[in-house]
TIRODREN-766468 format. One record per residue (C-alpha): residue in three letters; x, y, z. Coordinates in nm, 2 decimals, always signed. Example, Ala and Ser with C-alpha at 12.3 -4.5 7.8 and 13.67 -1.06 7.14 Angstrom:
% residues 2
+------+--------+--------+--------+
! sepa !      X !      Y !      Z !
+------+--------+--------+--------+
!  ALA !  +1.23 !  -0.45 !  +0.78 !
!  SER !  +1.37 !  -0.11 !  +0.71 !
+------+--------+--------+--------+
END
This chain:
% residues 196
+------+--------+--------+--------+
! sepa !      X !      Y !      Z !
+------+--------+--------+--------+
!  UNK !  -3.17 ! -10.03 !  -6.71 !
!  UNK !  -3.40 ! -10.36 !  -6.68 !
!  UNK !  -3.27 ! -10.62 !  -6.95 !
!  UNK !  -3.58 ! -10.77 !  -7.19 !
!  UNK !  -3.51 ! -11.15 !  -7.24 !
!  UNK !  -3.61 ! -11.20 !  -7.62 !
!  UNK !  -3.70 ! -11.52 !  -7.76 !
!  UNK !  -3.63 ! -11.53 !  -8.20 !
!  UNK !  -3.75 ! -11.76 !  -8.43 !
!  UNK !  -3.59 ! -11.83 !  -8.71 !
!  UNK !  -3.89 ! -11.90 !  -9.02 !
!  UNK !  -3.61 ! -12.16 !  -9.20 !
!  UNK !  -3.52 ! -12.48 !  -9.08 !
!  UNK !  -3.19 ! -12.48 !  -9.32 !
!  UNK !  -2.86 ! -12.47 !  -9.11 !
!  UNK !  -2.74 ! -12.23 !  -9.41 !
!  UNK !  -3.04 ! -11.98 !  -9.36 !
!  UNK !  -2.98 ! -11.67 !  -9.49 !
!  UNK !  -3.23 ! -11.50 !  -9.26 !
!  UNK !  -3.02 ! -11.72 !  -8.97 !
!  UNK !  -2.73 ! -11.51 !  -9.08 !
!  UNK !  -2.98 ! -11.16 !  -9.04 !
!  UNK !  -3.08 ! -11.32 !  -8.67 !
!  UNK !  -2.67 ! -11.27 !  -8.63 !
!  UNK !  -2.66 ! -10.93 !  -8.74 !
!  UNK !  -2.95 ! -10.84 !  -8.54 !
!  UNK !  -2.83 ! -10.97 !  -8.17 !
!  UNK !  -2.50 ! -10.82 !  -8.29 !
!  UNK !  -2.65 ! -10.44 !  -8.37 !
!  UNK !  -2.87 ! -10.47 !  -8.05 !
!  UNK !  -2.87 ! -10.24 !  -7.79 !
!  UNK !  -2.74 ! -10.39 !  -7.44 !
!  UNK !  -3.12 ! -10.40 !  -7.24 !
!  UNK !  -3.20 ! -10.68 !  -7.46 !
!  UNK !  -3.07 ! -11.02 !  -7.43 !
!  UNK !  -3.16 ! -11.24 !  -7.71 !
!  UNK !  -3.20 ! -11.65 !  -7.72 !
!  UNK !  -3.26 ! -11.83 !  -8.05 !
!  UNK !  -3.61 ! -12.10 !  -8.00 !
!  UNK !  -3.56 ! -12.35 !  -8.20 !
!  UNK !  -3.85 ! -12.53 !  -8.43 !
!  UNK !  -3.69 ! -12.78 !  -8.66 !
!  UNK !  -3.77 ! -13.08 !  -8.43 !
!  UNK !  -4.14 ! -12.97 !  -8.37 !
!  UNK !  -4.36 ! -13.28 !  -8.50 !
!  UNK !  -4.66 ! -13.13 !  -8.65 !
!  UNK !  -4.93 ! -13.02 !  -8.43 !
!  UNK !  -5.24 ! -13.25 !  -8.41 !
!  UNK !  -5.55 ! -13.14 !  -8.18 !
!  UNK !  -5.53 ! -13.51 !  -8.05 !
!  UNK !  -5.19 ! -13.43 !  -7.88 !
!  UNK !  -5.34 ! -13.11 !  -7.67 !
!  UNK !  -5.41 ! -13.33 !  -7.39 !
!  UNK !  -5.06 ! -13.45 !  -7.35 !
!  UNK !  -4.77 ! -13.23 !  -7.58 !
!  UNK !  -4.53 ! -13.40 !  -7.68 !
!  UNK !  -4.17 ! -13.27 !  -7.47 !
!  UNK !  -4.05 ! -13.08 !  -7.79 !
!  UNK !  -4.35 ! -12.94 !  -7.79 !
!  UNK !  -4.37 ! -12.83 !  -7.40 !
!  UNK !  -4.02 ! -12.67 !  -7.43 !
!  UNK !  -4.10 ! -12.47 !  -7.73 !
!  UNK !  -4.40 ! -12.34 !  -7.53 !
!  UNK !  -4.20 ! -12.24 !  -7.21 !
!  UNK !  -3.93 ! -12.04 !  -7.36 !
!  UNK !  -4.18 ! -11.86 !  -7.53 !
!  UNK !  -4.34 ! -11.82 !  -7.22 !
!  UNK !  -4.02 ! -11.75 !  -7.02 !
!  UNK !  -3.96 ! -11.46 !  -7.35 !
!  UNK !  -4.05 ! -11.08 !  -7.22 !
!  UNK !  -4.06 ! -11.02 !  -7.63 !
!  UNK !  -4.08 ! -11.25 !  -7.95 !
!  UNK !  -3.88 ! -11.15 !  -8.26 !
!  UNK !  -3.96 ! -11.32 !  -8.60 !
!  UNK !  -3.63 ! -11.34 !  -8.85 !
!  UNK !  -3.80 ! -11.55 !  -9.15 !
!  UNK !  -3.78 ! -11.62 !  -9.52 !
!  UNK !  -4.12 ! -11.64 !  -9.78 !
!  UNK !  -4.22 ! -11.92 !  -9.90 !
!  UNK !  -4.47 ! -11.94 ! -10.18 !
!  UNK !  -4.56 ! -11.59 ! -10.08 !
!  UNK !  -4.70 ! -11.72 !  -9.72 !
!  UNK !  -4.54 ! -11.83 !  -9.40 !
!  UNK !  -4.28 ! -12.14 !  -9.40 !
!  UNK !  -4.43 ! -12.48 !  -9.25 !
!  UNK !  -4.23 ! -12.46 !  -9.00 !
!  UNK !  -4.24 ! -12.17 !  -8.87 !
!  UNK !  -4.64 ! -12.15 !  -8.88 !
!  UNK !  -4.62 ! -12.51 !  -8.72 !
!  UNK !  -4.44 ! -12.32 !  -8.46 !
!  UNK !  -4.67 ! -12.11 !  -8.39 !
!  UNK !  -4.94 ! -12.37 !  -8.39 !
!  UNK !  -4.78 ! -12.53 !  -8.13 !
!  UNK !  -4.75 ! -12.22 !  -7.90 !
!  UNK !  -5.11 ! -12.13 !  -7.88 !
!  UNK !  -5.29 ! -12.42 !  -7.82 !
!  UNK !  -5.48 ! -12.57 !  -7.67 !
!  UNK !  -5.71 ! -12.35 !  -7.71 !
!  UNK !  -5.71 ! -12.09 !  -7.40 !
!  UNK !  -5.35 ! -12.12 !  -7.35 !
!  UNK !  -5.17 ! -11.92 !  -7.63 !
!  UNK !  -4.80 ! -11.83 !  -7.50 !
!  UNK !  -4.77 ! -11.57 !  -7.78 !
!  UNK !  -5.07 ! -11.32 !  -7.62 !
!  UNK !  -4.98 ! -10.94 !  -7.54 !
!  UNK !  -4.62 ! -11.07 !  -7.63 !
!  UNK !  -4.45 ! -10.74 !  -7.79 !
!  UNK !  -4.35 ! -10.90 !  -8.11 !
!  UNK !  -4.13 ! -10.83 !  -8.40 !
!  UNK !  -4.09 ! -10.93 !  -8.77 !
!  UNK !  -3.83 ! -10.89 !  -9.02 !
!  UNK !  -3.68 ! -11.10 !  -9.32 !
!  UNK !  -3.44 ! -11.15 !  -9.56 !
!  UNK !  -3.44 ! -11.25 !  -9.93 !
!  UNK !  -3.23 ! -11.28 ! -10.27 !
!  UNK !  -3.55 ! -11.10 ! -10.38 !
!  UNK !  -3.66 ! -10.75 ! -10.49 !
!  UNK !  -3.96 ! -10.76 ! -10.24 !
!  UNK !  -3.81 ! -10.89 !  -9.97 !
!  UNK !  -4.04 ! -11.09 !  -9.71 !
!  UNK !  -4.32 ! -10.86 !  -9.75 !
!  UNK !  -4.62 ! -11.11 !  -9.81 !
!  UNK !  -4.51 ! -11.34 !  -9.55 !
!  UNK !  -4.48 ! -11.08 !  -9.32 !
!  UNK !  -4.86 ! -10.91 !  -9.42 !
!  UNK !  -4.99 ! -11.33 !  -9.34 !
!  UNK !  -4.78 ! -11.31 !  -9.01 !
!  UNK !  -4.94 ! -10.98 !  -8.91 !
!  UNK !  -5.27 ! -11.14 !  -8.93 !
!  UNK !  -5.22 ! -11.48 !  -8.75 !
!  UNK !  -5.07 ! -11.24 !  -8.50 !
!  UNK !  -5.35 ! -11.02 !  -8.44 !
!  UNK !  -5.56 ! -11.30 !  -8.37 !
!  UNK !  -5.31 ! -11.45 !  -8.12 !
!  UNK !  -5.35 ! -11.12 !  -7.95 !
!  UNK !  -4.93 ! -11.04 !  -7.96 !
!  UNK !  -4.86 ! -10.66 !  -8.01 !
!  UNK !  -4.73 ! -10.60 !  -8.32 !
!  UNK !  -4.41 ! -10.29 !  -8.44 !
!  UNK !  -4.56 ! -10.19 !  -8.74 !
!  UNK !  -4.28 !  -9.97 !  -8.78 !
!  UNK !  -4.00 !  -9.93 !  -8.91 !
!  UNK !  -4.12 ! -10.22 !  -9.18 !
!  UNK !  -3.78 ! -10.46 !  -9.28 !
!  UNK !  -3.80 ! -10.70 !  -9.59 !
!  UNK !  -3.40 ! -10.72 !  -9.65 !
!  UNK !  -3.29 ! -10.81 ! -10.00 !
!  UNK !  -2.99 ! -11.03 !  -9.86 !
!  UNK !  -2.66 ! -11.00 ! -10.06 !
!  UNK !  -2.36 ! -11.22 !  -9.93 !
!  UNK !  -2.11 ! -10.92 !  -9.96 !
!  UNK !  -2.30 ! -10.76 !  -9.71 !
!  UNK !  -2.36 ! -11.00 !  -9.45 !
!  UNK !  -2.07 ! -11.21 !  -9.29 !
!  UNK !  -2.14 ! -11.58 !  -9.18 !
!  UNK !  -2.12 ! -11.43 !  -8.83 !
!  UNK !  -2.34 ! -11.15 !  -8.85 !
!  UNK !  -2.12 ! -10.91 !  -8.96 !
!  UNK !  -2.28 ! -10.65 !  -9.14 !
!  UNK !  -1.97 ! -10.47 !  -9.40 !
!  UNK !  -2.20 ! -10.19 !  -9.58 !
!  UNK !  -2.27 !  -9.94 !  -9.31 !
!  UNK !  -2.62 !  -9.79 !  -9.44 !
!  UNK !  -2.72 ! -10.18 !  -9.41 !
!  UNK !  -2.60 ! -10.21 !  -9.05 !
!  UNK !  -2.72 !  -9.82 !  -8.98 !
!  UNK !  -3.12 !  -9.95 !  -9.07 !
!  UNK !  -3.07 ! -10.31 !  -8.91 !
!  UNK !  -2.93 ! -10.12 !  -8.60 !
!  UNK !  -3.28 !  -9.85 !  -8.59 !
!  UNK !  -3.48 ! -10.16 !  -8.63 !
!  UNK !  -3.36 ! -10.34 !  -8.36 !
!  UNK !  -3.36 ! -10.00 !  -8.14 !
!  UNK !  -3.75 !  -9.95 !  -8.23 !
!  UNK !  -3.80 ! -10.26 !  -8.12 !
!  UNK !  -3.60 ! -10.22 !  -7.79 !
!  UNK !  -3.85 !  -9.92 !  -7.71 !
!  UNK !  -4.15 ! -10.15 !  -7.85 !
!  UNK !  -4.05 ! -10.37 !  -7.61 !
!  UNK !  -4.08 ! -10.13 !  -7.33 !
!  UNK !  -4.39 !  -9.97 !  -7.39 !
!  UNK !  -4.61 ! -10.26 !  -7.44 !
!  UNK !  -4.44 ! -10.48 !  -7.13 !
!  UNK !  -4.51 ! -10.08 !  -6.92 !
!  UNK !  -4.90 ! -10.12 !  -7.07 !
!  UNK !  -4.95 ! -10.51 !  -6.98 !
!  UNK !  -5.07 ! -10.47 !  -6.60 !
!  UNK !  -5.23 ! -10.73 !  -6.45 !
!  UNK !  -5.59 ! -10.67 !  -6.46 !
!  UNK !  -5.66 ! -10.77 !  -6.84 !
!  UNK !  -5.94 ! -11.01 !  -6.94 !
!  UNK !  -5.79 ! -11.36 !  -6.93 !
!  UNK !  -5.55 ! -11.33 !  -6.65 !
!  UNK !  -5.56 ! -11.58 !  -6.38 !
!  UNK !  -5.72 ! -11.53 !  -6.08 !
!  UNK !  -5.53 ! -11.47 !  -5.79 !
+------+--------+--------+--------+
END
């Protein structure tokens, strides 16, 4: 069985993240065909269009691991009932300039955790709609907005309440077969691939 290299992003730039805590539990719940390496965004300056001539080297390695990424899994907090500033900086910085977006036909994936009732759910409806335009595949289900409780989730990802770990675990399976199909349908041939 081929191993999927994914690339995951976590939304908070705090080293005490709760949803970096949910990024633990999800690599540790993973099946074995998909092997998963944190991109980190916390020393991204903020984009500027004057910089697409010449990125910044922050900037350039952000884009090439998400390049070098068979899949893209978001693991992110709300803020103000959007996207963090980081994280859509992030983002920012992947697709441009314009014509080179790393993130298209990128199987992606999104889940989040929060103290919250609601979970990450308006962030994540704003993140399915800046990826639709970037033209990265989307698992629309099973949906995942966590409320996070610190009996349940170890600092090291250990998840202690089973019916937790049991949906975290399908998630991340889903995703596994997401994975699959879309990278199966992406054969060269598409509009915007380079000629050769």
């Amino acid at each position: 069985m081929a191993q999927h290299q994914i690339g995951y992003l976590v939304g908070s730039l705090s080293s005490r993240s709760i949803n970096r805590i949910l990024s633990k539990a999800l690599v540790r719940l993973a099946p074995d065909d998909l092997a998963f390496t944190e991109i980190p965004i916390k020393d991204l300056p903020l984009y500027n269009y004057d910089l697409d001539a010449d990125f910044p080297p922050e900037a350039r390695d952000f884009k090439a691991a998400i390049t070098a990424s068979d899949g893209i899994l978001f693991v992110s907090p709300e803020y103000n009932r959007s996207i963090p500033g980081g994280l859509k900086n992030a983002i920012d910085w992947g697709s441009r300039p314009w014509g080179q977006n790393a993130f298209a036909r990128k199987p992606t994936g999104i889940i989040g955790a929060s103290v919250g009732g609601i979970g990450t759910a308006v962030m994540q409806a704003s993140m399915r709609s800046v990826l639709s335009f970037l033209d990265a595949p989307q698992m629309n289900a099973p949906e995942a907005y966590i409320t996070f409780r610190p009996e349940v989730f170890a600092e090291d990802g250990e998840v202690k309440d089973e019916s937790t770990a049991a949906f975290l675990r399908h998630f991340v399976e889903e995703y596994a077969a997401f994975v699959q199909r879309v990278l199966a349908a992406n054969a060269p041939g598409h509009i915007g691939d380079p000629e050769g």
